[in-house]
MMTF fields as JSON, N, C-alpha, C and O atoms, coordinates in Angstrom:
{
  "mmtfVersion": "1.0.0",
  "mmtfProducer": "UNKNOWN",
  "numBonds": 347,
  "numAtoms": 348,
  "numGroups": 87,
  "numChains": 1,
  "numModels": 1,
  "chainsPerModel": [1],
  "groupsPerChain": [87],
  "chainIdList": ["A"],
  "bondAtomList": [4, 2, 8, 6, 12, 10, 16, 14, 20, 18, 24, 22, 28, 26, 32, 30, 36, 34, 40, 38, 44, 42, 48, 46, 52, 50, 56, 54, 60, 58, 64, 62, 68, 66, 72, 70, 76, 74, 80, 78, 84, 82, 88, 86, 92, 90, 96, 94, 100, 98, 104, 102, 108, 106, 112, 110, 116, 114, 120, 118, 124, 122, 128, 126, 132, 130, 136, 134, 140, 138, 144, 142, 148, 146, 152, 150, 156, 154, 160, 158, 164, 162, 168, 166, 172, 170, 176, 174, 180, 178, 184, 182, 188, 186, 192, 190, 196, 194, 200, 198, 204, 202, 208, 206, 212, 210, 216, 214, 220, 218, 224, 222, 228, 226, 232, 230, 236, 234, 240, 238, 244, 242, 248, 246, 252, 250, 256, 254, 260, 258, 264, 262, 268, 266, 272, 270, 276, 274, 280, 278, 284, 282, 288, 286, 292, 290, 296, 294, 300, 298, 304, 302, 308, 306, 312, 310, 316, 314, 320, 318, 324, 322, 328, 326, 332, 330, 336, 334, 340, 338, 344, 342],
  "bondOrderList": [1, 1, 1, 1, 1, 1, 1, 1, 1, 1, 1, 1, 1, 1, 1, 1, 1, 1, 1, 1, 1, 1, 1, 1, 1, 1, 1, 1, 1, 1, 1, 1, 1, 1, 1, 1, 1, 1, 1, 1, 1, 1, 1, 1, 1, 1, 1, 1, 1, 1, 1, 1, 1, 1, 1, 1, 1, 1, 1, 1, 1, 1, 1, 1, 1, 1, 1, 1, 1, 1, 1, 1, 1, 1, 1, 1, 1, 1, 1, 1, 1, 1, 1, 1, 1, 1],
  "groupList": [{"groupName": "UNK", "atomNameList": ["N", "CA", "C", "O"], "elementList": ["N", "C", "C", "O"], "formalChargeList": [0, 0, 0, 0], "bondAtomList": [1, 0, 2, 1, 3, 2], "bondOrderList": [1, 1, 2], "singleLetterCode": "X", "chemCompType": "L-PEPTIDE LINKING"}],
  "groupTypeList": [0, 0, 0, 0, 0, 0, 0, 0, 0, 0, 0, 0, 0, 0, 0, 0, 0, 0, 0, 0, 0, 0, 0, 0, 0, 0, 0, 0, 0, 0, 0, 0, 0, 0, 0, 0, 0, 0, 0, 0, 0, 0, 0, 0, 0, 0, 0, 0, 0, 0, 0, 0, 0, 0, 0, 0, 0, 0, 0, 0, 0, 0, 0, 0, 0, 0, 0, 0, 0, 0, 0, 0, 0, 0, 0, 0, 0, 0, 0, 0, 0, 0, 0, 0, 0, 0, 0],
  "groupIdList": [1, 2, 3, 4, 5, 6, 7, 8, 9, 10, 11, 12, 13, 14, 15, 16, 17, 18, 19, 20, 21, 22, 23, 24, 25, 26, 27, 28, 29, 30, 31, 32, 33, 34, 35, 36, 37, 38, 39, 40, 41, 42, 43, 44, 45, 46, 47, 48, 49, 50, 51, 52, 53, 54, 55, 56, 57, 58, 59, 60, 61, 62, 63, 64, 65, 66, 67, 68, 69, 70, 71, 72, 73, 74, 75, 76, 77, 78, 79, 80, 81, 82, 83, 84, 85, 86, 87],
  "secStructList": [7, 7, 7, 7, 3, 3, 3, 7, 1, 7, 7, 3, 3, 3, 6, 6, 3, 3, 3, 3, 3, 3, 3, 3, 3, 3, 6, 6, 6, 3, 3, 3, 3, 3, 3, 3, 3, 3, 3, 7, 7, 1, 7, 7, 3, 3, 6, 6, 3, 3, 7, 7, 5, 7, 1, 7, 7, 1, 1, 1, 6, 6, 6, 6, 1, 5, 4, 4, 4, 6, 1, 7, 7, 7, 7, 7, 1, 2, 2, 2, 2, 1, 7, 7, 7, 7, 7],
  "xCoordList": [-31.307, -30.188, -30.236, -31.265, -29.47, -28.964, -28.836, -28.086, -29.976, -29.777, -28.652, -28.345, -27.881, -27.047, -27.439, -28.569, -26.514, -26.863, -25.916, -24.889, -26.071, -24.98, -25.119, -25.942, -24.588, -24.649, -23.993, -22.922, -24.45, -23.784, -23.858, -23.793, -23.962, -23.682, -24.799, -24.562, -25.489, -24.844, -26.129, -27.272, -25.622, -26.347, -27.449, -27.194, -28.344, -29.611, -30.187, -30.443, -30.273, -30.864, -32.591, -33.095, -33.224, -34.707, -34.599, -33.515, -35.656, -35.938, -35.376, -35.993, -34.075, -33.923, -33.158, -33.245, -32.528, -31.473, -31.435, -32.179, -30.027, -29.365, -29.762, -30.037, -29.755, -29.935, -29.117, -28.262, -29.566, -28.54, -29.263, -30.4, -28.891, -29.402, -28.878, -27.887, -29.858, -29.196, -30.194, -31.399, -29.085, -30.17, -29.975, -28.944, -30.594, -30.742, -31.3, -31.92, -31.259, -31.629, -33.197, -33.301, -34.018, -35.192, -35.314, -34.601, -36.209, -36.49, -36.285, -35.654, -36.952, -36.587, -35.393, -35.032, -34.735, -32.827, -33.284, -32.558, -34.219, -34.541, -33.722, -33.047, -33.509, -33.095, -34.121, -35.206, -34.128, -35.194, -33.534, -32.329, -34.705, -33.426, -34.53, -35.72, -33.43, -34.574, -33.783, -32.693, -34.215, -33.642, -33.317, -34.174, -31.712, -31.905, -30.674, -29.71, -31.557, -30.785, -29.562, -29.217, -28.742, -27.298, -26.957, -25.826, -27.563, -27.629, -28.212, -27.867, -28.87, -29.422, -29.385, -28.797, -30.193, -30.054, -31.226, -32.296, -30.921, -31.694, -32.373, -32.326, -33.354, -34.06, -35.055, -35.491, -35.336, -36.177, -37.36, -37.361, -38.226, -39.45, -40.278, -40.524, -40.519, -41.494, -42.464, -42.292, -43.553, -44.905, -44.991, -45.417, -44.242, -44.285, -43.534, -43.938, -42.731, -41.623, -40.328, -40.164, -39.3, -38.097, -37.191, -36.959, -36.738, -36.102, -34.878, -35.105, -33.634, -32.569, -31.683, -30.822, -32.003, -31.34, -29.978, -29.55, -29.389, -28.045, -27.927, -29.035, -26.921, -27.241, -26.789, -26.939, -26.015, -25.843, -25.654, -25.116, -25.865, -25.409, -25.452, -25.808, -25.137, -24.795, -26.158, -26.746, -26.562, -28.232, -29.568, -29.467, -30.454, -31.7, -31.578, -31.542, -31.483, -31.596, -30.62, -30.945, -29.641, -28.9, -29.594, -29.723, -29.879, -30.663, -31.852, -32.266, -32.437, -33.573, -33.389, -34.389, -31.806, -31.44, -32.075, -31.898, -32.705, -32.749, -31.601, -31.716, -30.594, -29.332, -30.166, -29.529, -30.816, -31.223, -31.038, -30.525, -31.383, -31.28, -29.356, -28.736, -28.988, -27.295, -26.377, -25.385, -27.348, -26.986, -26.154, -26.243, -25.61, -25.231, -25.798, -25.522, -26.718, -27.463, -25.499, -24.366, -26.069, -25.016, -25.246, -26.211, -24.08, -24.097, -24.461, -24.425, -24.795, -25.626, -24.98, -23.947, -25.063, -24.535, -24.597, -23.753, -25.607, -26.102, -25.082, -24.277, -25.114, -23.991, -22.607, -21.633, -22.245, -20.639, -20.565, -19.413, -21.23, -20.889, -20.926, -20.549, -21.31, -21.503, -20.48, -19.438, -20.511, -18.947, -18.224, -19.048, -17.287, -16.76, -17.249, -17.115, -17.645, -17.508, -16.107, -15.189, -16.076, -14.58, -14.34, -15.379, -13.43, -13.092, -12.705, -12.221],
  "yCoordList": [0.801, 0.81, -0.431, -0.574, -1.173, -2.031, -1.869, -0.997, -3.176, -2.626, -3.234, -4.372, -2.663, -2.894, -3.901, -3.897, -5.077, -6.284, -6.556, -6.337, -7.461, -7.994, -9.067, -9.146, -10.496, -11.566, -11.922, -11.376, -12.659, -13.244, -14.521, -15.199, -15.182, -16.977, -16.835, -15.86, -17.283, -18.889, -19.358, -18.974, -20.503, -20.829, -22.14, -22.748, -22.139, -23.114, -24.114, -23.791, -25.263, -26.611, -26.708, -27.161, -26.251, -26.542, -27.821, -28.359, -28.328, -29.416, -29.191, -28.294, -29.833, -29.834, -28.043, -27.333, -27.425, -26.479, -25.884, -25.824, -25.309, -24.379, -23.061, -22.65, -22.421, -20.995, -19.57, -19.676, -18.752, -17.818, -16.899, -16.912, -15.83, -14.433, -12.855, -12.132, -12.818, -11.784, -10.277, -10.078, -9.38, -7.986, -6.989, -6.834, -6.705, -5.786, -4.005, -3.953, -3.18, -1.893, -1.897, -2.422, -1.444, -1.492, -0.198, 0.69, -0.022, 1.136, 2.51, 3.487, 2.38, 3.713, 3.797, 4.958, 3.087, 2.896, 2.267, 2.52, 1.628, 0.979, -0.358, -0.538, -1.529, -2.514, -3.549, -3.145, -4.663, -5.48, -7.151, -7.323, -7.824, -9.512, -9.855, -9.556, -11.036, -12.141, -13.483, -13.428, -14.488, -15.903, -15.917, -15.812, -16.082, -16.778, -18.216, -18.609, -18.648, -19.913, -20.079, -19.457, -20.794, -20.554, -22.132, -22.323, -22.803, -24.17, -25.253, -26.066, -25.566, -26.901, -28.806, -29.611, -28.917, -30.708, -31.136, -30.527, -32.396, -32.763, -32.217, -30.99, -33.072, -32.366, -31.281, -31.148, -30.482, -29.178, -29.778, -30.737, -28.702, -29.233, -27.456, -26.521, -27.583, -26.69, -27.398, -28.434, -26.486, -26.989, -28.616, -29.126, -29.267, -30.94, -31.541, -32.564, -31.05, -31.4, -31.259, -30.248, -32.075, -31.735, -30.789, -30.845, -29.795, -28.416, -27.914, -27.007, -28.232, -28.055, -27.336, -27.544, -25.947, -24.7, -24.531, -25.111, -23.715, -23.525, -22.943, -22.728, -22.664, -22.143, -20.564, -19.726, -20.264, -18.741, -18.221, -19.008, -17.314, -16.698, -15.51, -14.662, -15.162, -13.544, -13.044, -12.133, -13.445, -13.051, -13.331, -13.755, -13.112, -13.834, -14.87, -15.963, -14.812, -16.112, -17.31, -18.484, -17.042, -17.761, -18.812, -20.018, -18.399, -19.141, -19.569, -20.374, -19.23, -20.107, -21.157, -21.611, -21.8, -22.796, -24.149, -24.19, -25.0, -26.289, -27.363, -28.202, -27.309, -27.871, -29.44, -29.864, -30.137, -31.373, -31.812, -32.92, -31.1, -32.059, -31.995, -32.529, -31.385, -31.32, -32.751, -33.434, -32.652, -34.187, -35.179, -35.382, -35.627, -36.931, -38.156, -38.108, -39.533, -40.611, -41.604, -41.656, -42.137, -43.04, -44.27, -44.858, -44.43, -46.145, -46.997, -47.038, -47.66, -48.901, -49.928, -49.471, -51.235, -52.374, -53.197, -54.013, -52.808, -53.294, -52.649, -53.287, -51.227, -50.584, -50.814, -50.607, -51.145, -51.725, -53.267, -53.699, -53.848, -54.93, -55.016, -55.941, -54.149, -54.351, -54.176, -53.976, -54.206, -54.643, -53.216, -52.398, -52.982, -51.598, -51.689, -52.764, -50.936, -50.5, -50.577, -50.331, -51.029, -51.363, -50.077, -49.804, -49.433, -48.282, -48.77, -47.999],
  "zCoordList": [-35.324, -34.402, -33.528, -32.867, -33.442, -32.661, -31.232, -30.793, -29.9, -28.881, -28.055, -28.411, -26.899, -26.297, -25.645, -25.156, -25.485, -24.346, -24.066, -24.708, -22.357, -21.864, -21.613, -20.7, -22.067, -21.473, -20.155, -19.892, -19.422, -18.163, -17.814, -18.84, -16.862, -16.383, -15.177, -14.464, -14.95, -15.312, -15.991, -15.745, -17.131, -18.09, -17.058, -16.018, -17.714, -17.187, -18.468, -19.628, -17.892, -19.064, -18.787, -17.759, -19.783, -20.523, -21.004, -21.226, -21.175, -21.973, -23.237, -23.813, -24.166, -25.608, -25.32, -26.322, -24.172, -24.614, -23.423, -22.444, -23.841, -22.408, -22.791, -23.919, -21.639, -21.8, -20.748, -19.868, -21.104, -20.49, -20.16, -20.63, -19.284, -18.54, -19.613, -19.506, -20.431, -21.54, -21.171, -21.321, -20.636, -20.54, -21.93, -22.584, -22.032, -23.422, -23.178, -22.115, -23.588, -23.676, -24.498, -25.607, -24.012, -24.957, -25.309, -24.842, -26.137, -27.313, -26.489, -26.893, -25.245, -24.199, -23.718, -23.525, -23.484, -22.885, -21.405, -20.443, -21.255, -20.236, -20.05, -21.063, -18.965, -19.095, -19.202, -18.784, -19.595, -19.678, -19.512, -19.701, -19.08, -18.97, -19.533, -19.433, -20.58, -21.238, -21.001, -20.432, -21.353, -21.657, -22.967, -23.845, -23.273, -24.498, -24.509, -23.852, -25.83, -26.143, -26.518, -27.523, -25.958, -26.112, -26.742, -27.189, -26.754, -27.396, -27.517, -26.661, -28.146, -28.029, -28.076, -28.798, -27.088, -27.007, -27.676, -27.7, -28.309, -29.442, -30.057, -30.153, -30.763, -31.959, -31.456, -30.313, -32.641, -32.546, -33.858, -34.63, -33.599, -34.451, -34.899, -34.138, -36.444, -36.445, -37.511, -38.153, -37.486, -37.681, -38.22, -39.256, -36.73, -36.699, -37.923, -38.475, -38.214, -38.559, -38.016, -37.334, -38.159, -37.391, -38.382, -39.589, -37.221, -37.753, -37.139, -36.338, -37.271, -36.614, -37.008, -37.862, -36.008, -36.911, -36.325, -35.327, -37.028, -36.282, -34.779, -34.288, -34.004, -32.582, -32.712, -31.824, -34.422, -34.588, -35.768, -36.547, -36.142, -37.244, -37.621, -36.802, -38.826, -38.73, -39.367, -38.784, -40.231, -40.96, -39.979, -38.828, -40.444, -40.046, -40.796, -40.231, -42.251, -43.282, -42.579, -42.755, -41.928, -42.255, -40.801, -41.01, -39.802, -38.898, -38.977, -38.143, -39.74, -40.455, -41.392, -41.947, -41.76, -42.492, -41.373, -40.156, -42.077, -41.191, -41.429, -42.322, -40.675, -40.456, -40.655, -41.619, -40.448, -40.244, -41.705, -41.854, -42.838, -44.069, -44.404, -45.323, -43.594, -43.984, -43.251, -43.506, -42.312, -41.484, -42.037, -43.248, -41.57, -42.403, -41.623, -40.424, -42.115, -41.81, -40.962, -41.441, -39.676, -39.354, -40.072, -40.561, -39.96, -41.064, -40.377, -39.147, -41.01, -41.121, -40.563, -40.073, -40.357, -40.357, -42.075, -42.444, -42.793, -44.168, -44.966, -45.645, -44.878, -45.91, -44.992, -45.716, -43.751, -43.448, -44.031, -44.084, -44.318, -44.454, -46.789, -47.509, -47.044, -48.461, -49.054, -48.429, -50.325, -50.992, -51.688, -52.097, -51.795, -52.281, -53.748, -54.333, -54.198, -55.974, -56.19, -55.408, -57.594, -58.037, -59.147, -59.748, -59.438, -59.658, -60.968, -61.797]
}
C-alpha cells in the first residue's frame, strides 16, 4: 500500500539540487517530514562515475536510467567548421 504524502514550499538549494519539505504517513499512520529532491544542478555521480538520472518517473527502472549517455556532446568549433557530406 502506498503511503500518503504532502508536498509543500518552500523549496531549498543543496549543493548540485533543490529540495522540498515532503511529509509522508509511515507504516503506523504516523507523520514523519523528509527532504526530497525536486531537481537537480549539475552533474551527479555514482560509484565515481557520472550518473544523471532523471528528476521523475513512474517505475523504479525507469529512474535508475543514467540520462548522461542520452546527452547530446556540444559542438565543436572542429566539427562547425568541417565540410558537409555530399549526398
Amino acid at each position: 500500500m502506498m503511503s500518503q504524502m504532502e508536498i509543500t514550499k518552500p523549496d531549498i538549494f543543496t549543493t548540485g539540487a533543490f529540495l522540498y519539505p515532503m511529509k509522508i504517513k509511515d507504516s503506523n499512520g504516523g507523520d514523519l517530514w523528509k527532504w526530497v529532491v525536486s531537481e537537480f544542478d549539475g552533474d551527479s555521480f555514482r560509484d565515481g562515475e557520472e550518473f544523471n538520472p532523471p528528476e521523475s518517473a513512474e517505475t523504479l527502472e525507469e529512474l535508475l536510467v543514467n540520462t548522461t549517455e542520452f546527452l547530446v556532446p556540444p559542438t565543436t568549433a572542429s566539427s562547425a567548421t568541417s565540410k558537409p557530406s555530399s549526398r
